[in-house]
Every structure is written in C-alpha cells, then in structure tokens.
N, C-alpha and C positions, 0 to 999 in steps of 0.2 A: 546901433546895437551897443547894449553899455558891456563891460567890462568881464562882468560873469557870466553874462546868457551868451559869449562870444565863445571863453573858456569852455562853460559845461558843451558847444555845439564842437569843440576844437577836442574835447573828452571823450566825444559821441564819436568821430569821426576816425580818431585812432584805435578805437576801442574795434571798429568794425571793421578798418583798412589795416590794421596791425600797426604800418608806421606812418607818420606824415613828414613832410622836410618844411621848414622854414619858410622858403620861396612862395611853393604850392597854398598855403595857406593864408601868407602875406596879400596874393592875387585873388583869393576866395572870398575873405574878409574886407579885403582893401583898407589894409592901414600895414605901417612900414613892419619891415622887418625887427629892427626893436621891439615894436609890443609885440609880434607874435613871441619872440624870445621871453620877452619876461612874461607874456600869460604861460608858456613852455616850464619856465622855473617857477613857479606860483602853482601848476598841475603836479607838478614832481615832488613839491615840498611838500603835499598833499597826500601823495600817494597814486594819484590819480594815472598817471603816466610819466616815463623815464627817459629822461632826456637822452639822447644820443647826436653825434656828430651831425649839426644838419638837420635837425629835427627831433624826434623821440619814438617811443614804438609803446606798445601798450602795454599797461601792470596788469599784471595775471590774479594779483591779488581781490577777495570779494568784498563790495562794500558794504560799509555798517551805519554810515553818516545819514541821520537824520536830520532835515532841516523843520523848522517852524514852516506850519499852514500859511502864517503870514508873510513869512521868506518867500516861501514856494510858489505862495500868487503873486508876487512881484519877478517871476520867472518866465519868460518864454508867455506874456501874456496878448500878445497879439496870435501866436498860434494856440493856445490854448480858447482863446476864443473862436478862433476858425474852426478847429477840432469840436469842439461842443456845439456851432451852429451844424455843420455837416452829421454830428452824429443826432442829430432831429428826424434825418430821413428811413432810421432804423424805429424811431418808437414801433409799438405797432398798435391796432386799432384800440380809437378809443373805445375804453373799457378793459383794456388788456392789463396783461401785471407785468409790473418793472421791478428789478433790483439795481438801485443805484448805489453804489460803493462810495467810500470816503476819499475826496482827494479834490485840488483846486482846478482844475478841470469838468468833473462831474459837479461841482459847484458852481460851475458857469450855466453845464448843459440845463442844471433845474434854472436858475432862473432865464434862461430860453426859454423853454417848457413852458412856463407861465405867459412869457412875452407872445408866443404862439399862438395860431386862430384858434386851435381848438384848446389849445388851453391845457391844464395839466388832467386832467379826465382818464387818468389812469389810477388804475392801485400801486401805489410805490410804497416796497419798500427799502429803508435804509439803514445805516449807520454812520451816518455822517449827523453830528447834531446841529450843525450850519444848515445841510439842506433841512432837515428837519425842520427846523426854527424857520426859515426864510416862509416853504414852504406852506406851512400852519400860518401867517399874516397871509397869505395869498390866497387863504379859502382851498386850499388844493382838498379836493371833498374826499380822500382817503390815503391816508396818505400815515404809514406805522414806521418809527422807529425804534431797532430793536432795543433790547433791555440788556445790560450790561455792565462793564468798566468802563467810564469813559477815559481814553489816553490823553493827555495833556496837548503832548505837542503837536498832536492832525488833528485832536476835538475826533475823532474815529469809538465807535462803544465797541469794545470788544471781550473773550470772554464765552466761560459755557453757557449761559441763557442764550446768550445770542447764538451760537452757533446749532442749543438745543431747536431752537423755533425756526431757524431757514434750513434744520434736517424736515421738518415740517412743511413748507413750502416749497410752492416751485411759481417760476414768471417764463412769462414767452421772451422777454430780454432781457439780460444783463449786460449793467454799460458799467464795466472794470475800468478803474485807473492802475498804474504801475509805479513803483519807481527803475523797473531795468527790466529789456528785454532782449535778448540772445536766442539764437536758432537754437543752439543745445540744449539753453535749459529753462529757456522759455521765460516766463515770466518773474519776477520775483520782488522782494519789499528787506525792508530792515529786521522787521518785527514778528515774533511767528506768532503772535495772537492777531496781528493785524492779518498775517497769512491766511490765519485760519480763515477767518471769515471770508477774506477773499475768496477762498480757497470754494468754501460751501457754496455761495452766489454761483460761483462756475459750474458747481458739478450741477447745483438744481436749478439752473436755465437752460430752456429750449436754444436759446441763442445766445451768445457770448462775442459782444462790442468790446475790441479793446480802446482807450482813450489814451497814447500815447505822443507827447511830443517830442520830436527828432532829438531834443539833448537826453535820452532815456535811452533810445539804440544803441546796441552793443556792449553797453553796462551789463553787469553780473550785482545782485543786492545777496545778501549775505543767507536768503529764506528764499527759495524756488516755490512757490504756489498754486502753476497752473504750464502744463507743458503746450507748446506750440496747435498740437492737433487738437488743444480745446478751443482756440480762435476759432470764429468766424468768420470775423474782419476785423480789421485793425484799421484804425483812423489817424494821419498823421499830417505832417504839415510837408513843404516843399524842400526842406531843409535836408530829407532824410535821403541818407546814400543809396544809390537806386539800386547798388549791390545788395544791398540788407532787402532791399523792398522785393527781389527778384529771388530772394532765398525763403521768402516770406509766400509770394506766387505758386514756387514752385511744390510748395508743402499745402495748395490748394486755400490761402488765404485770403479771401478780399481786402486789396489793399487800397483805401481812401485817401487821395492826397488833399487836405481840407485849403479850400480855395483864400488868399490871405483879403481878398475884396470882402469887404464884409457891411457894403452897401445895399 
C-alpha cells in the first residue's frame, strides 16, 4: 500500500472512530510506528486530523480539496475496481435507463459495462466526458451526454442545461460517485455545480447506487448533495469500519462489501 491511499484509509478511519492511537494503527497497516507518526504529522499539516498524545482524534472542520481525475484514479485502484465489477449486479435489464455520474470509479464501472456479456445495451446517461468518449469508440448504441460547462479538473459537464434536461428525465438506476460520506449529512462533493447534478441524478432515479471507496467514510466535503435515506445501497470495499457499515444497515441500506478477487 503506497503512502497516500494508507493516509487517506488512516483519515477515513479517524474520521468515523473519532481517535486512533499509534500502536492500533501500526498493527492494522503493518509498518512501524515511525510511519504511522509521520503519516499522523503529514494528516495534521493538512488539516485533515489533529494529532494528540498517542495518536490523533478527528478535524471537525469541512473539506474543500479537490484533487485531478488523474490523481484520483491512481487512488484506492484495486478497490475501486472491485467496487465497479460488484456494482454490474445492479444494472438493470437490458434496455433500461442509467445515469452514470462523473468520477474514477463509475469510469471503471462503464468500461465493465462494455467488457460484460450483454454488453452496454442500456440508455446512459451522463456527465462524465471520459465515459462519454470511451463509450462512443465502443458502439454503446445510446448512449447521451449532457450539455454544459465542462470543469477542468473531473472533465464532469455541469451547469443549467444539464441540470434543465435530467429535470426531464428519469432511469431505473443511478450509479453516484462521492467524494465524503457521513450518517448525518450524508453524501457530499467540493463543488456545488458538481452537487447539483449529482444532486438531480438522485432525485430522478428509481434506484440510487452509491460507488464509494472506504478512504471516503466519515469525511464531510464542503456541499452536502444527497441525504442518507436516498441510498439504496452502497458499494464498498473490505477496508471500511464495520461501525460506519452497521450505521449504514441500520438506516435500511444495502451494504455491498466488493470482493478484492477480481479473477
């Protein structure tokens, strides 16, 4: 596990347990106490979490950090692959309508999609102009993205057209990405045009996939988008604190732990 995707899981896990201590973490990870300490001072310089005697406890404050599409796929990519084969089992029949949202996760699930027996044989649509683009070389035979601004640093189109045309629409699925999820306030992102559209995808789906992996738990992003009881299920990987996943159960969530075999 390299350096960051250790950190952001050591971010995720104070974030939901309040504090962690040194030791506990040392034995979780398996590397000495040293690095834990300096990934400890490296979260704190950040903002991210506050060191305390023995370990740290978590920042109250809300995040605003965007990273590059191309950072964020070099993140957490072995569970973000597991996450996007396991959320295959939600499309629903061919010919149905999807909305697939912007983010390096649902970038994986499409090209699943295609790798898949039946193939992409759905009406999608998106704001992601990756899927988009992949998509369109792959013959996917309908396949709309919306009209908008497109943001630089997720390549996401967002924006009143787009949000005028999914008030227009409705899909039997919607497969959300995140950047933070929390019990209280549920889902949320950096950006509130990026919200918004998330925000529409939610409200006009029959079904509502979230696509989260475990270094996203217990984070707070600075734009709330989508409160807890518009889940359906949540898709995550092995990583995630069975606490959070049990607070998650008990608000009637299907929780998916995506299998990391990906044979």
């Amino acid at each position: 596990m390299y350096a960051e995707e250790r950190r952001r899981q050591i971010a995720s896990l104070t974030a939901v347990e309040g504090r962690v201590n040194v030791t506990e973490l040392s034995e979780r990870f398996d590397v000495t106490a040293e690095t834990i300490r300096r990934d400890l001072a490296a979260l704190d310089k950040e903002g991210v979490v506050h060191r305390v005697h023995g370990g740290a406890v978590a920042s109250q404050s809300f995040q605003t950090t965007e990273f590059s599409l191309d950072t964020r796929s070099r993140s957490a990519q072995t569970a973000k692959l597991s996450i996007a084969r396991a959320a295959l089992r939600f499309l629903p029949n061919p010919g149905g309508s999807v909305f697939l949202d912007s983010g390096t996760t649902t970038n994986a699930m499409a090209e699943l999609m295609v790798e898949s027996a039946t193939g992409p044989q759905y009406s999608i649509v998106t704001n992601s102009l990756p899927i988009a683009l992949y998509l369109s070389t792959k013959n996917a035979p309908d396949v709309q993205l919306l009209g908008g601004t497109v943001r630089a640093i997720t390549q996401a189109v967002v924006g009143d057209p787009a949000l005028r045309t999914l008030a227009l629409m409705r899909a039997d699925v919607a497969f959300i990405g995140t950047n933070a999820l929390t019990l209280d306030h549920g889902l949320s992102t950096a950006d509130p045009q990026e919200a918004s559209v998330k925000s529409a995808m939610v409200i006009n789906a029959h079904k509502v996939v979230v696509l989260c992996d475990s270094t996203k738990l217990g984070n707070d992003y600075l734009v709330s988008f989508a409160p807890t009881t518009s889940i359906d299920a949540l898709i995550t990987d092995a990583n995630a604190p069975e606490s959070f996943l049990e607070g998650l159960r008990e608000r009637e969530i299907e929780v998916v732990i995506a299998s990391s075999n990906l044979d």
